[in-house]
ZARO-122988 format. One record per residue (C-alpha): residue number from 1; residue in one letter; x, y, z. Coordinates in nm, 2 decimals, padded with zeros to 4 digits. Each point is the difference from the previous one (the first is absolute). Example, Ala and Ser with C-alpha at 12.3 -4.5 7.8 and 13.67 -1.06 7.14 Angstrom:
+-----+----+--------+--------+--------+
:   i : aa :     c1 :     c2 :     c3 :
+-----+----+--------+--------+--------+
:   1 :  A :  01.23 : -00.45 :  00.78 :
:   2 :  S :  00.14 :  00.34 : -00.07 :
+-----+----+--------+--------+--------+
END
This chain:
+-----+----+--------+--------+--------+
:   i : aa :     c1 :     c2 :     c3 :
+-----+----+--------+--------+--------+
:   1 :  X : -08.56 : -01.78 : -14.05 :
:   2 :  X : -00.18 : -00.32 : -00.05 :
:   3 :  X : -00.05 : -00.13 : -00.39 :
:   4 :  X : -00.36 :  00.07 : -00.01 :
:   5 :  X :  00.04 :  00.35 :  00.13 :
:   6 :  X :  00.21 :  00.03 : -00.33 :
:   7 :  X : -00.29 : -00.07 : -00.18 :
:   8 :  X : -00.24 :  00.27 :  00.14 :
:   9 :  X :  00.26 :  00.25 : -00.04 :
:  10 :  X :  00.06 : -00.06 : -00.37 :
:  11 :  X : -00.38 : -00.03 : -00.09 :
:  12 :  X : -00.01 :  00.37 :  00.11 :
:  13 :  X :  00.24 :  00.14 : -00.23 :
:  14 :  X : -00.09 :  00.18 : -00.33 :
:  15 :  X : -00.03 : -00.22 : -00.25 :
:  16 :  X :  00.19 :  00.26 : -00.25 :
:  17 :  X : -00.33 : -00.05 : -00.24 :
:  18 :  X :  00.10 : -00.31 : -00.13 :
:  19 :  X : -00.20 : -00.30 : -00.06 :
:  20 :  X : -00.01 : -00.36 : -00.05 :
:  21 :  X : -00.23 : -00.21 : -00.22 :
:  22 :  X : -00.24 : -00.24 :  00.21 :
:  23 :  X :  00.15 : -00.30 : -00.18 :
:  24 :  X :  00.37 : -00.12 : -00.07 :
:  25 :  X :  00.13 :  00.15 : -00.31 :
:  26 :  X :  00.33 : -00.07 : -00.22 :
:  27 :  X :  00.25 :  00.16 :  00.19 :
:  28 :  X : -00.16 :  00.17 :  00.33 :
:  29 :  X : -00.09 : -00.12 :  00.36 :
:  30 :  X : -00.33 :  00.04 :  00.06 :
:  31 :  X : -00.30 :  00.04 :  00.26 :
:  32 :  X : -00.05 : -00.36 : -00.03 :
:  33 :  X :  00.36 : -00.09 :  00.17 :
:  34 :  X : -00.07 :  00.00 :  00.40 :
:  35 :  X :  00.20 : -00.23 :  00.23 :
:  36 :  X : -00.10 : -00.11 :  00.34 :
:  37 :  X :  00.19 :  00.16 :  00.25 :
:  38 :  X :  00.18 : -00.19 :  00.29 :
:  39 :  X : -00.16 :  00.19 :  00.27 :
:  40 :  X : -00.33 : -00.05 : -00.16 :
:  41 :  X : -00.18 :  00.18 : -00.27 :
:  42 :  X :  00.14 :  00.09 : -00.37 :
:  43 :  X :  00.19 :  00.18 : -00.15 :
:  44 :  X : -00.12 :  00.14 : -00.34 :
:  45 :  X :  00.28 :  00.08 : -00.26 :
:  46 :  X : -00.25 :  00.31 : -00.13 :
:  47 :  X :  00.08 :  00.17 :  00.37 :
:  48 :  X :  00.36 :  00.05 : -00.12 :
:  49 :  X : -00.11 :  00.15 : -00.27 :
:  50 :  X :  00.22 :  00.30 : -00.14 :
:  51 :  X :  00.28 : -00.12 :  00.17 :
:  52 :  X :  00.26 : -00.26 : -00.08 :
:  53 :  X : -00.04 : -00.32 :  00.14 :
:  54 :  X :  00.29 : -00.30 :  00.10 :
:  55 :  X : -00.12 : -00.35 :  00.02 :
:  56 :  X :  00.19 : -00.27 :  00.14 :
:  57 :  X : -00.05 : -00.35 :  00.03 :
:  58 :  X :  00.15 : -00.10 :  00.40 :
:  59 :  X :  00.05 : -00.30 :  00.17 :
:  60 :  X :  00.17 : -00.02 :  00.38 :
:  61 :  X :  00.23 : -00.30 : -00.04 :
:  62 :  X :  00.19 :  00.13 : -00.32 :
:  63 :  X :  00.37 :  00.10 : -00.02 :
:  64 :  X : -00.13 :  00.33 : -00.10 :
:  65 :  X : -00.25 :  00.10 :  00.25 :
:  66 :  X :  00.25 :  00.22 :  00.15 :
:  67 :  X : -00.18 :  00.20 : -00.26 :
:  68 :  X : -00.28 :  00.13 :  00.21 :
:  69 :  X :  00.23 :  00.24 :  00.15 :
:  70 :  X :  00.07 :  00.18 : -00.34 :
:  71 :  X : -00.37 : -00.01 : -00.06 :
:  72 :  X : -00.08 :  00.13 :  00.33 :
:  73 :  X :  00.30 :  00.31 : -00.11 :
:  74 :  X : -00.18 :  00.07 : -00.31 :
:  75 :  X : -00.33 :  00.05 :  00.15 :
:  76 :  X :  00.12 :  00.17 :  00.26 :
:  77 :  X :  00.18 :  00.25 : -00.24 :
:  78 :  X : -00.21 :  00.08 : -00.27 :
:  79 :  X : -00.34 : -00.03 :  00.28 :
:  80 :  X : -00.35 : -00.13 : -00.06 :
:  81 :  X : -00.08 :  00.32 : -00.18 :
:  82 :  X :  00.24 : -00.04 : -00.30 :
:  83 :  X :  00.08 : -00.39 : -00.01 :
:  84 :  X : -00.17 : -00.29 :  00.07 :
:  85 :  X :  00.20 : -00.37 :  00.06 :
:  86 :  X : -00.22 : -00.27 :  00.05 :
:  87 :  X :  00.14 : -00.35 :  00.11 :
:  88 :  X : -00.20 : -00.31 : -00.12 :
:  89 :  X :  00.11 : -00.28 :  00.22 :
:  90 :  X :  00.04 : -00.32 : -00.23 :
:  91 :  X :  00.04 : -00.33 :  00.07 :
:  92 :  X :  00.06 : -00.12 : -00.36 :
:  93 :  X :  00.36 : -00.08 :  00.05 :
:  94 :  X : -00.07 : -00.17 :  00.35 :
:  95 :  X :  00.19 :  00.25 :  00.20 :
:  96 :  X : -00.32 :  00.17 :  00.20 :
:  97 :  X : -00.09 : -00.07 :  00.35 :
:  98 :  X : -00.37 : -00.22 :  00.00 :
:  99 :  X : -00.21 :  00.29 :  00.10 :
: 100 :  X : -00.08 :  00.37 : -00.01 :
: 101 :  X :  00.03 :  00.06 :  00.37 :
: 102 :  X :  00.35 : -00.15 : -00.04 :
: 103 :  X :  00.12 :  00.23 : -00.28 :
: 104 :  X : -00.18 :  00.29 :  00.16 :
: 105 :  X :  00.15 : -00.11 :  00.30 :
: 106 :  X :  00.38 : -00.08 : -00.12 :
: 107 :  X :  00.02 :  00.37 : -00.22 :
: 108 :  X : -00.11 :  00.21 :  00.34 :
: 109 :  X :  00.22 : -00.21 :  00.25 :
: 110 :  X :  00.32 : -00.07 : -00.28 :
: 111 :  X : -00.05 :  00.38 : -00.24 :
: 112 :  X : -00.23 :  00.24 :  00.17 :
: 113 :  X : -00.21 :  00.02 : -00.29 :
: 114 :  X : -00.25 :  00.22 : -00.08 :
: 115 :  X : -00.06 :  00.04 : -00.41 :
: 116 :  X : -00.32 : -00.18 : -00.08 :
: 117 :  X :  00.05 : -00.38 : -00.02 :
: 118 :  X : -00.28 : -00.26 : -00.18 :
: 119 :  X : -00.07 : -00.34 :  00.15 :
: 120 :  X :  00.20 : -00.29 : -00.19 :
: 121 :  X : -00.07 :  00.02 : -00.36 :
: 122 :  X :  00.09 : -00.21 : -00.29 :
: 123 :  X :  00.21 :  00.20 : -00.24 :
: 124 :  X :  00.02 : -00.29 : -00.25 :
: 125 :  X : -00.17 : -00.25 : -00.22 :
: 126 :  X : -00.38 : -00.06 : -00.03 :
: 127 :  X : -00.02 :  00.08 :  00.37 :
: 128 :  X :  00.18 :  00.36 : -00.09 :
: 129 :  X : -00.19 :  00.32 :  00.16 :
: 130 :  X : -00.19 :  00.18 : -00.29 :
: 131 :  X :  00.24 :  00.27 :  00.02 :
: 132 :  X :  00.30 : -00.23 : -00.05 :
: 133 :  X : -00.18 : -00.16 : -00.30 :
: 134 :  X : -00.08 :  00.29 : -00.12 :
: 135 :  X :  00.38 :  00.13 :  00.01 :
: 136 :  X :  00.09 : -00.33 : -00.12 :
: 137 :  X : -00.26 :  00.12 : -00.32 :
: 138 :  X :  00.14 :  00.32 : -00.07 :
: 139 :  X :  00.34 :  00.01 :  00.11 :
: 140 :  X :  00.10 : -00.33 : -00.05 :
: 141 :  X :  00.14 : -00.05 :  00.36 :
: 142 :  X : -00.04 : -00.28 :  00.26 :
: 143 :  X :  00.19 : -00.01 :  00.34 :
: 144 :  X :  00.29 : -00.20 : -00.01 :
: 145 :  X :  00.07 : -00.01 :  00.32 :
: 146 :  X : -00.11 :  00.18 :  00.30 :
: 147 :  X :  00.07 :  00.41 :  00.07 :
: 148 :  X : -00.10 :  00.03 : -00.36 :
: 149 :  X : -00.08 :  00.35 : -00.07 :
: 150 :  X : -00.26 :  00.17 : -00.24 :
: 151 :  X :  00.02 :  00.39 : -00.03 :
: 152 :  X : -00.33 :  00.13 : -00.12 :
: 153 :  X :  00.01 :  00.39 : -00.07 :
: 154 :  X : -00.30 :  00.25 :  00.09 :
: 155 :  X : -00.21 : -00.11 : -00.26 :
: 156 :  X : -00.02 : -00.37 :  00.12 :
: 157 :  X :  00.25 : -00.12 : -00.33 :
: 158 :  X :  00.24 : -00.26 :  00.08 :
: 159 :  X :  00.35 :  00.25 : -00.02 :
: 160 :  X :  00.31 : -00.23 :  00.09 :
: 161 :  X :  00.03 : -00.37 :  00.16 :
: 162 :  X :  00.29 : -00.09 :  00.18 :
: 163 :  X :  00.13 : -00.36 :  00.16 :
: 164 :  X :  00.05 : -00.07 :  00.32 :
: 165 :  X :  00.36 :  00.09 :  00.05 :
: 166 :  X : -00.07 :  00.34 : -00.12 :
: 167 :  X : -00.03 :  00.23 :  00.35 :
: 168 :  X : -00.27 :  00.21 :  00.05 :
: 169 :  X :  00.21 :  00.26 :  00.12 :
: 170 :  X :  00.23 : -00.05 : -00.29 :
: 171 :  X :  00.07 :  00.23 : -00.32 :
: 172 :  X : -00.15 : -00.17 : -00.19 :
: 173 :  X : -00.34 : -00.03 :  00.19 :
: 174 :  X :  00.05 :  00.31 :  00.14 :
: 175 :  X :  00.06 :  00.20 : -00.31 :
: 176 :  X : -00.29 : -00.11 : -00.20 :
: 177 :  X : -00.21 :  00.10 :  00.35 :
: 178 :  X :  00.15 :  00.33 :  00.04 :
: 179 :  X : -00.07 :  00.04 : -00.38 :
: 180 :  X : -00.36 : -00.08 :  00.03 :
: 181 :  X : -00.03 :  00.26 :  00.31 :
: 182 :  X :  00.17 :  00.29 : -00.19 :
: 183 :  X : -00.24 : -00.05 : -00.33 :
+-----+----+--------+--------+--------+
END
């Protein structure tokens, strides 16, 4: 399944009758948080709505890419219609190959990936993507390092954030995932 094939799927799901405002507010992602996607077009945080989203910060050159694997597990367990994962490629720690194609490239050829994946995105400083500002805001968290991971539940709300030695497949991660499914 290709990444942007993820994305049509999801958008048809029920939304569960939840809602998110039009503009940030304290404590929720919101219709206003879309990345563009590697393969072209965006992904828009409100398509995931209802369901519990995990964001992490990649790179390709990193001692912890092996990563992708895990992240590939998860969203190959829990599928498109109860978790989303979305990989934001970041060259803020100067580990991420020089352009998209190369990324998009090395994760097919090196992981097999399919779970959506946004072109290289600044995750820190004045450059930061609104979103990680906006977590920055409210939940007082900035990427250390890359394979950073931000947990928001169904209700777009910044739930856990984990470093990047913490594995996605993990009990830790994976607990507070399963938790979020089961509520």
């Amino acid at each position: 399944m290709e990444r942007r094939n993820f994305l049509q799927m999801t958008a048809a799901l029920p939304l569960s009758g939840l809602t998110l405002a039009a503009t940030p507010t304290p404590g929720r992602a919101t219709e206003a948080f879309s990345f563009e996607s590697i393969d072209g077009g965006s992904y828009d945080l409100a398509d995931w709505r209802g369901h519990p989203v995990l964001v992490v910060n990649t790179a390709s050159q990193c001692g912890f890419t092996p990563q992708y694997d895990a992240l590939q597990a998860l969203q190959d367990r829990f599928g498109p219609d109860r978790l989303a994962v979305l990989a934001v490629p970041s060259d803020d720690f100067a580990q991420e190959l020089d352009s998209n194609a190369a990324v998009a490239e090395f994760c097919d050829l090196n992981f097999n990936l399919t779970l959506p994946m946004t072109t290289i995105t600044s995750v820190r400083g004045g450059d930061a993507h609104p979103f990680y500002q906006w977590v920055r805001r409210t939940a007082g968290f900035v990427p250390q390092w890359n394979f950073n991971k931000i947990l928001l539940n169904a209700d777009g709300e910044v739930v856990a954030t984990f470093g990047s030695i913490a594995d996605p497949m993990g009990g830790r991660i994976l607990g507070r995932i399963e938790a979020l499914l089961s509520a």
